[in-house]
N, C-alpha and C positions, 0 to 999 in steps of 0.2 A: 528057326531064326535065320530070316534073309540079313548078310552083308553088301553093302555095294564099296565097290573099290570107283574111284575115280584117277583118271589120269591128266594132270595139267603139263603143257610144254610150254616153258618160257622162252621164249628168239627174243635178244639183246643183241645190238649192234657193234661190232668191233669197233673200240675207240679206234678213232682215224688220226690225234694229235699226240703228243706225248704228253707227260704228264703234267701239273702246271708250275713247276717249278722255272721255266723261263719267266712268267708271268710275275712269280714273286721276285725274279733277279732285276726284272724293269722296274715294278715298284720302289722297290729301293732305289734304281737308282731318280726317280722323279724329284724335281727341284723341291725343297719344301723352305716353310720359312716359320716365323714366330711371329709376325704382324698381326692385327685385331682388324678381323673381316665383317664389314657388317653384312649379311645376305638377305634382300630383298626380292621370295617369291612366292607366289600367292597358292599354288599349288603347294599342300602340305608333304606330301611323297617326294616330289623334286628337292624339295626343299632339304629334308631331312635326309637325301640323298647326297646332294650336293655339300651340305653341313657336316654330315660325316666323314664324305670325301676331304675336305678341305681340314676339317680336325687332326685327320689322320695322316695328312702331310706336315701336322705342327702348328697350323694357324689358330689363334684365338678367334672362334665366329661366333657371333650376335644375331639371330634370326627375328626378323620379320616377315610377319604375312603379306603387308600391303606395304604402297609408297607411304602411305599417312604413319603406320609405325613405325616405319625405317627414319622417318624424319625425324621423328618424339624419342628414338633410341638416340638420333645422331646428337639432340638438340639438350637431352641428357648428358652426355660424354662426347663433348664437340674434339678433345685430344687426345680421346685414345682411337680412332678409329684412323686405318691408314688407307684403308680401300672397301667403295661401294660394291658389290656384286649383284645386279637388280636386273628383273625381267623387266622388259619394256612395255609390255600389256599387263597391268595387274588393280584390280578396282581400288576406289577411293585417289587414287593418285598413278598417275602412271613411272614407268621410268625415268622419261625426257625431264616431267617435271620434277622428280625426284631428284634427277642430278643436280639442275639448276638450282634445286630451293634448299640441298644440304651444299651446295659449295656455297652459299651466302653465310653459313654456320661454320663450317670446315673448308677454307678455300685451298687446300693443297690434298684433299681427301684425291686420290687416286678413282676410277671410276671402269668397269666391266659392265657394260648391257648385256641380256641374252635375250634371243628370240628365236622362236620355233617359225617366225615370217622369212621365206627368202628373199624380202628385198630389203633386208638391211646391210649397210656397208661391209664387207669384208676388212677394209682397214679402219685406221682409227681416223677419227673424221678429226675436222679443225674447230672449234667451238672457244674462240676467242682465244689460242694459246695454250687451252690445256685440251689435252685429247681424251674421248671416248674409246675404249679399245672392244668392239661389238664381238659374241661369241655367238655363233651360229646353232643352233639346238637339234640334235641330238649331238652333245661330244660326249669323249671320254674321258678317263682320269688325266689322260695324258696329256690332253689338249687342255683341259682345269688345270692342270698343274702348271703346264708350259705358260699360257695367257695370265695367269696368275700373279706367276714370278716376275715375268716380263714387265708386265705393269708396274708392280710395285719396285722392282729396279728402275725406273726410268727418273 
């Protein structure tokens, strides 16, 4: 009766950060609110990325795929929605037109674009008085949280 023995070496790399317990002290401290978010983006992972992000700061959010269902949710419950969160490229309807055509339904609905293009404005543009506040794509919780708030306080 032959045995064979085998020998495996594992190399792991020494953590270089400490543990993530600072990471949990910022979450906490991130703005959070209780407003009802509608989020309009066509990418399903983002999407439910970004939905879970913003749940988990306390928001009530309403997802849609495209600009066309974000209108039919808004045109549904034109009063309970207090801020749009939409990418700006998304089939059936885009962003631009999506803001325009839920503030004719909701004219005080607050508005967030996001785009993965850099040439969209870093600030919030002028659009007759009430402003777009554009979020640039890739962020993180922090900058969703922070743009978030901001918005719907103003």
């Amino acid at each position: 009766r032959v045995l064979f023995r085998s020998t495996f070496h594992v190399c792991l790399p020494v953590a270089e950060s400490a543990p993530a317990r600072p990471v949990i002290q910022l979450r906490l401290a991130l703005p959070q609110g209780t407003e009802s978010i509608l989020l309009a983006e066509d990418e399903a992972g983002v999407r439910s990325l970004i939905s879970g992000q913003l749940g988990g700061l306390g928001y009530q959010v309403m997802e849609a795929s495209n600009g066309a269902e974000a209108l039919q949710l808004a045109k549904d419950s034109p009063h309970s929605i207090n801020l749009l969160v939409s990418d700006v490229m998304m089939p059936k309807m885009g962003g631009k037109e999506l803001a325009e055509r839920i503030r004719e339904i909701c004219p005080a609905i607050k508005i967030v674009q996001m785009s993965g293009y850099h040439d969209m404005p870093q600030s919030p543009s002028d659009d007759g008085g009430t402003s777009i506040q554009h979020l640039q794509k890739p962020f993180d919780l922090e900058t969703l949280a922070l743009t978030v708030r901001q918005v719907l306080d103003q």
